[in-house]
N, C-alpha and C positions, 0 to 999 in steps of 0.2 A: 674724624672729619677729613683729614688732609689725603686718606685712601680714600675715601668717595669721588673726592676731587681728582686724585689721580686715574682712576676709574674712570670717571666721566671725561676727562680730556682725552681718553683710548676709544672712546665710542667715537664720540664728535670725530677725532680725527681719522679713524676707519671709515666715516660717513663720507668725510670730506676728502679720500680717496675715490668711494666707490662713486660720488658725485661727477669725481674731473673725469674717470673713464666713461663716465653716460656719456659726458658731451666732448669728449673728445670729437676734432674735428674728421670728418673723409677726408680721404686723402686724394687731392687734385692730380687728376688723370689724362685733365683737360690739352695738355700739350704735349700726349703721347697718341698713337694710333694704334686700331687694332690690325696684328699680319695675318694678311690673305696667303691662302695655298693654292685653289684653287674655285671656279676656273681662274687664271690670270688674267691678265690685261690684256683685251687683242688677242685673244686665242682663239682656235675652231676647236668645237668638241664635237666628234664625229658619233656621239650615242645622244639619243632624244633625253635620258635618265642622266638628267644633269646633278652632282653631288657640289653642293658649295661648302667650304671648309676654312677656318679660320683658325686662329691663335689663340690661346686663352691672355687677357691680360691681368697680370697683378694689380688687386685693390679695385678690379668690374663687378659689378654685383650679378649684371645684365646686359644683354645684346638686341640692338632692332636690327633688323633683317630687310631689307627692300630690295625687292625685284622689279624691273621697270622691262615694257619693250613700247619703240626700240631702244630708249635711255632716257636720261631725265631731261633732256634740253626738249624734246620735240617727243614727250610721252604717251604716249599713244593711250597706254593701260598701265596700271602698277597693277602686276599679279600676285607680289604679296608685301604684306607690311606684316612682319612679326616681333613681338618681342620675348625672346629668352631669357629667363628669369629664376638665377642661385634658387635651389632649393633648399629645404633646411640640412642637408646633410652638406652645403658647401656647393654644390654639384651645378652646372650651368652647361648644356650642350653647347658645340662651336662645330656644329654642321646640319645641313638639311639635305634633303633629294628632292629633287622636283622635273617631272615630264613637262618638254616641252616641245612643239612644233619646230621645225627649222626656223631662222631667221636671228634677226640680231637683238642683243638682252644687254641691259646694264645691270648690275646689283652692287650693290653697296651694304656697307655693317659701320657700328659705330658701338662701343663701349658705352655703360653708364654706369656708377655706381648711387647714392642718394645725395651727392650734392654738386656732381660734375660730371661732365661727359667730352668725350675725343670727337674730333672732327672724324666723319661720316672717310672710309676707306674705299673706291669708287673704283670696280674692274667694268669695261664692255668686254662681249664675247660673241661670237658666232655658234649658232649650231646650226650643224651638217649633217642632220641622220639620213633617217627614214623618210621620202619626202611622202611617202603614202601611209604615214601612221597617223593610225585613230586616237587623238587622245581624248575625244569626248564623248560624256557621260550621258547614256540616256535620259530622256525626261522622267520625270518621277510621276509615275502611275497615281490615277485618280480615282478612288473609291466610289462606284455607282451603287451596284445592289450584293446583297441586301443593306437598306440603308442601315444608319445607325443605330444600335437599341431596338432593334427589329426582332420580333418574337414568329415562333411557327411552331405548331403541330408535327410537320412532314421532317421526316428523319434526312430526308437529302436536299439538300442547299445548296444553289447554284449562285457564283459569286461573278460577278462582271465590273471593268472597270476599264481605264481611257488613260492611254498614252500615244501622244505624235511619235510616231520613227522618226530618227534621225538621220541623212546620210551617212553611210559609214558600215564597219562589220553588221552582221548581223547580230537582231536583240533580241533576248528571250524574258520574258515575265517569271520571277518567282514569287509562291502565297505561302505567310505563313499561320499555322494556328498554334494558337496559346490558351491556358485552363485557369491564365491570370491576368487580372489588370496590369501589373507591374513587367509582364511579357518574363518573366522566368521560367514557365514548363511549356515547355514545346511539345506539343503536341502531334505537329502534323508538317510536313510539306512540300511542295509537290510543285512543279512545272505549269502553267497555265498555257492555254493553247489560244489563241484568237482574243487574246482578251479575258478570257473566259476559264472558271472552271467549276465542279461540281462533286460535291464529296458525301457520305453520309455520317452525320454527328449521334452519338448519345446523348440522352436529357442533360441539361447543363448551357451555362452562359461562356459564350466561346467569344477570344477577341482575334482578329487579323488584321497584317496585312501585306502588301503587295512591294517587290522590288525588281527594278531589271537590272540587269546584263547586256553587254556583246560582247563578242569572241573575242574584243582586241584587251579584253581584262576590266573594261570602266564598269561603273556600278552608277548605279544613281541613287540618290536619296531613296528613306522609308517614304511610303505613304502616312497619311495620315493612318489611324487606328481604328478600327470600326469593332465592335460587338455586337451579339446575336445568341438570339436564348431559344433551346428547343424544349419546348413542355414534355 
């Protein structure tokens, strides 16, 4: 009887080990800050490909990221609010790239981990590039014909669809064909001209769609997904 007992006071108290390290508490991070590298405070950065860069800090689980122009007192636009988030291998980035127009940018980062967080680290900055760079993406093309779930006889199919230009580089339309709903076999694709293109299929239910371009690199969203079936 008195080894059972001793026995059972080795569990209980192993238990009551692994109990205090569940709730051990985070560790307060709250009156530290996270270190910026770049850009700094009041700097010009003469390349539109802005790289922001940070410090990792001991006991962060995660980072938010906010970009403001022209800053946060008189914000015109916050262009991004992210949060960076330990993955399970420990692993948490502490940089991003972001294109932007000339003109004046605040961004700010702040550490969090699950039960505290650093006051918000606050750089403004200038950019100086390209005053003639394109950084905007064309509209995303709108599927017309054929419409959707549309079936035909005629082996050649003529596909048409509607996008505004933008000012800026010139844009081009690209179509794509797929042999699946889940868009994995690629089948086909090609440049469309005017809007417009025309291609000949084999019997089978085919899905598309549409994406543009310009020259200066932007891309715009997929279209929506269309399907079409040739007897």
């Amino acid at each position: 009887m008195q080894l059972r007992i001793v026995k059972l006071g080795l569990v209980l108290a192993l238990m009551g080990m692994a109990s205090c390290e569940d709730i051990l508490e985070e560790v307060d991070i709250s009156n530290q800050r996270v270190t910026v590298f770049a850009p700094l405070d009041s700097t010009t950065v003469t390349d539109n490909s802005v790289r922001f860069n940070w410090d990792r800090l001991t006991d962060a689980t995660s980072y938010r990221f906010q970009l403001a122009a022209p800053d946060f007192v008189d914000t015109a636009q916050i262009l991004l609010d992210t949060l960076f988030v330990e993955d399970t291998l420990g692993r948490v980035a502490t940089q991003i790239q972001q294109d932007l127009l000339n003109g004046n940018y605040a961004w700010r980062i702040k550490a969090l981990n699950s039960g505290f967080e650093t006051p918000y680290a606050l750089q403004t900055f200038v950019v100086n590039g390209d005053e003639n760079i394109d950084l905007d993406p064309p509209n995303t093309p709108q599927l017309v014909a054929p419409v959707n779930g549309a079936t035909q006889d005629e082996a050649t199919v003529t596909f048409r669809w509607t996008r505004e230009d933008i000012p800026g580089t010139a844009e081009r339309d690209s179509i794509y064909f797929f042999s699946d709903e889940a868009l994995q076999n690629l089948v086909g694709k090609d440049i469309g001209a005017n809007k417009t293109f025309s291609a000949d299929f084999a019997a089978g239910t085919f899905y598309w769609f549409v994406k543009a371009f310009d020259l200066a690199g932007n891309e715009s969203e997929d279209s929506t997904v269309f399907s079409f079936t040739i007897n």
